[in-house]
C-alpha positions in Angstrom: -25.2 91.3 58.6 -22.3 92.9 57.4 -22.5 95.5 60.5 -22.9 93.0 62.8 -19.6 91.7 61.7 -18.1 94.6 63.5 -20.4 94.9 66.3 -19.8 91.3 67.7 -16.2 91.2 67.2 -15.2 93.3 70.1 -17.3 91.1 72.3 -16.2 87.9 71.4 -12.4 89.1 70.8 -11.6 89.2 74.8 -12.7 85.8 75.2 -10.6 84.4 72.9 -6.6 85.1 74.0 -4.1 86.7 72.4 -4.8 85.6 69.4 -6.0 87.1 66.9 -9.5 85.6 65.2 -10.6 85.3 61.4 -14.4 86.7 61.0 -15.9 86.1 57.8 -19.1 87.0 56.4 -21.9 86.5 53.9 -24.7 88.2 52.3 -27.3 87.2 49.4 -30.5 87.7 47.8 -32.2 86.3 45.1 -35.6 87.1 43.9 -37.1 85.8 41.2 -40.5 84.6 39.0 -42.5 81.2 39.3 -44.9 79.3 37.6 -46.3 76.2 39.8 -48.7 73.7 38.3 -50.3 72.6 41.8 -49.4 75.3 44.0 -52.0 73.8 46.5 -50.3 70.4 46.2 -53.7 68.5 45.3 -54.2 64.9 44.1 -54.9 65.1 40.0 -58.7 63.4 40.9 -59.8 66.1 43.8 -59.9 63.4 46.3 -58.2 65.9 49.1 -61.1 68.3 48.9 -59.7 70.4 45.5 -58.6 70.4 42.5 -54.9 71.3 41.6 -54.8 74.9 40.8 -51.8 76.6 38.7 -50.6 80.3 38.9 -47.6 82.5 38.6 -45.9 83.6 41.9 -42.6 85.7 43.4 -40.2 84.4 45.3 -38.1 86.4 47.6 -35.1 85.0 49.4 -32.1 86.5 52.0 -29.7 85.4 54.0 -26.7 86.2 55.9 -24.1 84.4 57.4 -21.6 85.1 60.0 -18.4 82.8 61.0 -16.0 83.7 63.6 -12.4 81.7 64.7 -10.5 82.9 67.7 -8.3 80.7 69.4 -10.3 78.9 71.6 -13.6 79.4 70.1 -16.2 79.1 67.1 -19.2 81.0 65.9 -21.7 80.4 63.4 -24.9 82.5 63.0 -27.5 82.2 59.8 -30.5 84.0 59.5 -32.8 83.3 56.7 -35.8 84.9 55.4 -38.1 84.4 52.4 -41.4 83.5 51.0 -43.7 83.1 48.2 -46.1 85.5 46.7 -48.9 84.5 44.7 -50.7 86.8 42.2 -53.7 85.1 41.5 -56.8 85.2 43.6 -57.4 81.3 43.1 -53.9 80.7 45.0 -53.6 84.0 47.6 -54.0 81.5 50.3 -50.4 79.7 48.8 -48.2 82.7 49.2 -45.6 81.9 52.7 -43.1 83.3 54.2 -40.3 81.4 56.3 -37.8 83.1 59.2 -35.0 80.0 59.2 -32.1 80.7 62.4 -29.5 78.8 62.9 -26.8 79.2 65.3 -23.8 77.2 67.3 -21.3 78.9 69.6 -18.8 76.6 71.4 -15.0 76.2 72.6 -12.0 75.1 70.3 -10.1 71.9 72.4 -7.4 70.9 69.7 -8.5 69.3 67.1 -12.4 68.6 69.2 -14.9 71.6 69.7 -18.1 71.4 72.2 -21.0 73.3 71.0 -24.1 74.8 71.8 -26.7 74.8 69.0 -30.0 76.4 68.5 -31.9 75.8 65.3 -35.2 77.5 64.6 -37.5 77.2 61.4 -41.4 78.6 61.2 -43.1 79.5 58.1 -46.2 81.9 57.8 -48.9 81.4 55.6 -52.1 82.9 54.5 -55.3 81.7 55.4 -55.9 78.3 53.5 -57.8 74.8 54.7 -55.6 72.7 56.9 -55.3 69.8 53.8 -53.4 72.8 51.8 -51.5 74.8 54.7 -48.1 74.2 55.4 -47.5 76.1 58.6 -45.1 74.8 60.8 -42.6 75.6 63.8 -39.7 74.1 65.1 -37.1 74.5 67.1 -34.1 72.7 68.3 -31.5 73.4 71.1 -28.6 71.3 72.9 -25.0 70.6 72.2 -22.7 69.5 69.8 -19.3 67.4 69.5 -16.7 67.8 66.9 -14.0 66.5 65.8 -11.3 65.8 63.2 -8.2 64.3 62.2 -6.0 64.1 58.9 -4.9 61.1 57.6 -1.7 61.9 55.7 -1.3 65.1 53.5 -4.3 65.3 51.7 -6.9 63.2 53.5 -9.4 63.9 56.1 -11.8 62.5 58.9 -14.2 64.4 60.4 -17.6 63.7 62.4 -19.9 64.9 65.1 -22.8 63.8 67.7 -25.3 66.4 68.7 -27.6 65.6 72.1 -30.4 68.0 71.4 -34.2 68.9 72.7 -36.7 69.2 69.5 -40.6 70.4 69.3 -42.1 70.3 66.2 -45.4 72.5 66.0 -47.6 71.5 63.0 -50.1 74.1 62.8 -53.1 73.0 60.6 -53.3 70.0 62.6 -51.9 70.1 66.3 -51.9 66.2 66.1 -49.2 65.9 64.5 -47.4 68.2 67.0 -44.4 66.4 69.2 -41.6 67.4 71.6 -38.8 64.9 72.7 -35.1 64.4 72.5 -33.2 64.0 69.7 -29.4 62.4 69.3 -27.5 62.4 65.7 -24.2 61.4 64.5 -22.2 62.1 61.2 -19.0 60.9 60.0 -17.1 62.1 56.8 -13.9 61.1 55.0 -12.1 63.4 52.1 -9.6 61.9 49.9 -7.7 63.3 47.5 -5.8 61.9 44.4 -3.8 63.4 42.2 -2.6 66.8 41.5 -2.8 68.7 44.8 -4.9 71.4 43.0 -6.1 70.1 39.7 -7.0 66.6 41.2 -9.8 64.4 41.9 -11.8 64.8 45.6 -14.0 62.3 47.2 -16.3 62.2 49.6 -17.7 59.4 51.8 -20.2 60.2 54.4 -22.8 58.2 57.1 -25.5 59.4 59.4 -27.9 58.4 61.7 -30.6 60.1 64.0 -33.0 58.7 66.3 -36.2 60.6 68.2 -38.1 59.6 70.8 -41.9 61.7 70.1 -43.8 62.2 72.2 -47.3 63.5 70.4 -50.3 65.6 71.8 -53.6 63.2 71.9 -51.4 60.7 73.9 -49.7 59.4 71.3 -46.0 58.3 71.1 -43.5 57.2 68.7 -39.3 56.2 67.4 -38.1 57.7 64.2 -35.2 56.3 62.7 -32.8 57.8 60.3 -29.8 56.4 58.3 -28.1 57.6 55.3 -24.6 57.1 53.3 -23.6 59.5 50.8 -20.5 58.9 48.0 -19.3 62.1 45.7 -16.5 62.4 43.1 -15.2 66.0 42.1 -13.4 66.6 39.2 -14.2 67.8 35.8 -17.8 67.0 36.9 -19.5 66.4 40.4 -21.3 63.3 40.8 -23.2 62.2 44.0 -25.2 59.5 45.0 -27.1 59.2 48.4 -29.3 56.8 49.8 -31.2 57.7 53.2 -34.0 55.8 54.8 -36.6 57.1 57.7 -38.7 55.1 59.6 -41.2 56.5 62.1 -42.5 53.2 64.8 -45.7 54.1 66.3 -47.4 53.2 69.1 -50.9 53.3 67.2 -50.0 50.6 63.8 -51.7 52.6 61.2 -49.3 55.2 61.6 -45.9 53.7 61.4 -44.2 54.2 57.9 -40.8 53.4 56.3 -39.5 56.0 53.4 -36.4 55.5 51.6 -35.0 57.9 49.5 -32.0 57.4 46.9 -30.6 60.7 45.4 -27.9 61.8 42.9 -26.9 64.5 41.3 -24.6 65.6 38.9 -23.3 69.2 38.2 -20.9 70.5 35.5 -19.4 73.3 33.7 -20.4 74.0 29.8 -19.4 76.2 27.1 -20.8 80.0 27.4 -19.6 79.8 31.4 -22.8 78.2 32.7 -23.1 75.8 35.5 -25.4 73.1 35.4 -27.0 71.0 37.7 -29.2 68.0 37.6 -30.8 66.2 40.9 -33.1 63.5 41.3 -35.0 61.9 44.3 -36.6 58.3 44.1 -39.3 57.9 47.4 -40.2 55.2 48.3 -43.2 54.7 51.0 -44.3 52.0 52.4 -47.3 52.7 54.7 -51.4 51.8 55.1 -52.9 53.5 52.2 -53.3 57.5 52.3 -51.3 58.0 55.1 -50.5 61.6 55.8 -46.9 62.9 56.2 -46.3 66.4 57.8 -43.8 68.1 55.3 -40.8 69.9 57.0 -40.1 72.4 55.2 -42.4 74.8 52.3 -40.8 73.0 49.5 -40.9 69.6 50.6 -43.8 67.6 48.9 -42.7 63.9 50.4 -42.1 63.1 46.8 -40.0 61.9 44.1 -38.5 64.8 42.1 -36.1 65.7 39.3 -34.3 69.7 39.1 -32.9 71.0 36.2 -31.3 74.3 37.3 -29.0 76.4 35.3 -27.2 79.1 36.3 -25.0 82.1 34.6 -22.6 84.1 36.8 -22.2 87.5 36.2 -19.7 90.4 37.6 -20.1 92.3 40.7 -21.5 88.8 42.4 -24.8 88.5 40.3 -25.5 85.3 39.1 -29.1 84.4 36.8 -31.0 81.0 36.8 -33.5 79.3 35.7 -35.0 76.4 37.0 -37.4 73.3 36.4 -38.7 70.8 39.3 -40.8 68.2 38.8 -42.6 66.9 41.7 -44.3 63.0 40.7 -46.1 60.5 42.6 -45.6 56.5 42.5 -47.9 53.8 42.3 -46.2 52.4 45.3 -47.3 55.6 47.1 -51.2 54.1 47.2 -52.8 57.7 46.4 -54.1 59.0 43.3 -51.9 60.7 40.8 -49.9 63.5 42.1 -47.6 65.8 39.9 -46.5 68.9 40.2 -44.4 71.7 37.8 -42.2 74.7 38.9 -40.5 76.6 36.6 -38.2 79.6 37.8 -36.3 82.5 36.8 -34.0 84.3 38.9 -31.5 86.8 39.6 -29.4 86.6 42.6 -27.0 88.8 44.5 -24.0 87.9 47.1 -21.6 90.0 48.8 -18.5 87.9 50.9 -16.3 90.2 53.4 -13.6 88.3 55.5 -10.9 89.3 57.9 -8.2 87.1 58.5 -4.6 87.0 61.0 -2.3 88.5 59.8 0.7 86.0 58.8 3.2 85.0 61.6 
C-alpha cells in the first residue's frame, strides 16, 4: 500500500489542476489468539444438526488504506484481508478467510462531490455443512452524493445518497441469493461546545436504506432500514444507537422485523489503557425458526456485549485483549444460543501522509 502511494499519484496528479493534492495513507496488521465456545454457531440442544463445539483459533487481519485530495477530485481505496484459523480437527471446517474492497473515486464541486463506488466483500471457507458455513459474496457498485456545510465556527452538517446496484451471493444455500437496486441516505450534525480543543463534541446522525430483491426460486422482497445515532465526546465517549430492519416478503413466512439498540462507551484509565465496552439488544420478530443469512463472518444476528481493552505501545504497536458474548432471547423462538470469544492480540499500524505545502 505504501508503494502504491507513489505509483497512483502521478496518474491522478494531471487530472487534478494546478493544485497541488494531499495523499495519505494507512497500513495495519494485527494477529492474534482465540478461544470461541461455539465456533460452529449451534443451538445449546443440537436441534441444527450439532452440537456446539469449542476450540482455540488464529486470527489474522490487514489492511491498507489510501486517501487522495486534489483540487477537483477524491479518492478512497481499502483493501482488507483476513481470516480465521482453527487448530482443532473438530472445528477445521470453521477456519475463513475474507478479501473486503472498498473504493469511491469522484469530482470535488464546492462544498458537493459525485462519486463512483464499488464495494466488494466474499469470505472463503473450508468445507463444512451448509447449516454451519458462512460463505458469502457481495458486491455493490453505483454513485454517490456528498455534501456539507458549516454552521458557524465550530458546527457541522454533512450527508449523502448513494443510487447503487447490489447482489448478494449466499453460498450454502443459493436461495437466499438476490440482486436488485439499492438507494441510501445519511445525514450528520457535529457540534461543538466549549474550549475549541479541550471541549465537548457531539454527534447526531439518521439513515435510511431501502432494497428492492429480487431472489432466485422466484421469490421477491422490500427491505427497510432506519437508524439514529447520538454520541458525546469528552472525558469519556458515550453512544447510543437504535436501528431497525425489516425485510416484506412476497411469501408471509419470510417477512421479519429486527431492531437493534446499541451503545457503547469507551474511556481512558490509569496505566494508559483504553477501554471500550459495547452492547447490542436484538430484537426479532418473525414465525418461529426463521433463518437469517448473516453478512458478514462475525455477525451471529444476535445480542452481544464486548469488553476490549487495549494498551498502546511505541513504534505504532498496540496489545488487546478481548471478550464477546454472543446470547440468544426468548423472544428469538429458538433454543438457547450463546456463544464466548475471548482474544489476545498484538497489532501493528504505519500512517505516511503528504500534504500542500502552505500558501
Amino acid at each position: 500500500m505504501l508503494a502504491l502511494l507513489g505509483a497512483i499519484a502521478p496518474l491522478i496528479g494531471p487530472l487534478s489542476g494546478p493544485c497541488p493534492a494531499a495523499v495519505a495513507g494507512v497500513v495495519s496488521a494485527d494477529v492474534g489468539a482465540e478461544y470461541d465456545s461455539n465456533a460452529n454457531r449451534a443451538l445449546t440442544d443440537g436441534s441444527l444438526g450439532a452440537y456446539p463445539q469449542a476450540g482455540p483459533l488464529v486470527r489474522l487481519l490487514g489492511s491498507g488504506t489510501l486517501k487522495y485530495a486534489g483540487e477537483r477530485q477524491r479518492l478512497s481505496l481499502q483493501l482488507i484481508s483476513g481470516g480465521k484459523l482453527f487448530l482443532l480437527p473438530n472445528v477445521w471446517d470453521q477456519s475463513i478467510g475474507v478479501v473486503q474492497l472498498n473504493y469511491e473515486h469522484g469530482a470535488q464541486l464546492g462544498r458537493t462531490r459525485l462519486a463512483g463506488i464499488v464495494d466488494y466483500y466474499e469470505s472463503f471457507q473450508a468445507p463444512a455443512p451448509p447449516t454451519f458455513s458462512r460463505d458469502l459474496r457481495s458486491l455493490g457498485a453505483g454513485g454517490r452524493l456528498l455534501g456539507s456545510r458549516p454552521l458557524g465556527e465550530r458546527h457541522s452538517l454533512d450527508g449523502a445518497l448513494d443510487l447503487t446496484a447490489l447482489l448478494f451471493f449466499y453460498k450454502p444455500s443459493p436461495v437466499y441469493s438476490f440482486l436488485g437496486p439499492s438507494a441510501s441516505a445519511r445525514v450528520n450534525t457535529r457540534l461543538h461546545a466549549g474550549d475549541p480543543d479541550l471541549g465537548h463534541d457531539f454527534d447526531l446522525g439518521a439513515s435510511a436504506r431501502i432494497d428492492y430483491r429480487s431472489y432466485m426460486s422466484a421469490r421477491e422482497a422490500v427491505y427497510l432500514q432506519g437508524g439514529v445515532t447520538a454520541a458525546w465526546q469528552g472525558p469519556v465517549l458515550l453512544q447510543l444507537g437504535y436501528m431497525a430492519q425489516i425485510h416484506l416478503a412476497n411469501i408471509a413466512e419470510e417477512s421479519y422485523q429486527r431492531h437493534l439498540v446499541l451503545a457503547k462507551l469507551a474511556f481512558r484509565i490509569p496505566g494508559d489503557l483504553y477501554l471500550t465496552l459495547k452492547g447490542q439488544l436484538s430484537l426479532i420478530q418473525s414465525v418461529p425458526g426463521l433463518y437469517i443469512p448473516v453478512s458478514s463472518i462475525d455477525d451471529d444476528t444476535r445480542s452481544l456485549a464486548i469488553f476490549d481493552l487495549e494498551r498502546p505501545l511505541p513504534r505504532g504497536f498496540a496489545l488487546s485483549v478481548r471478550y464477546t458474548g454472543y446470547f440468544g432471547l426468548p423472544t428469538d423462538y429458538t433454543a438457547a444460543y450463546e456463544r464466548h470469544t475471548v482474544y489476545l492480540g498484538l497489532s501493528y499500524t504505519v500512517k505516511r501522509s503528504k500534504k500542500p505545502p502552505a500558501p
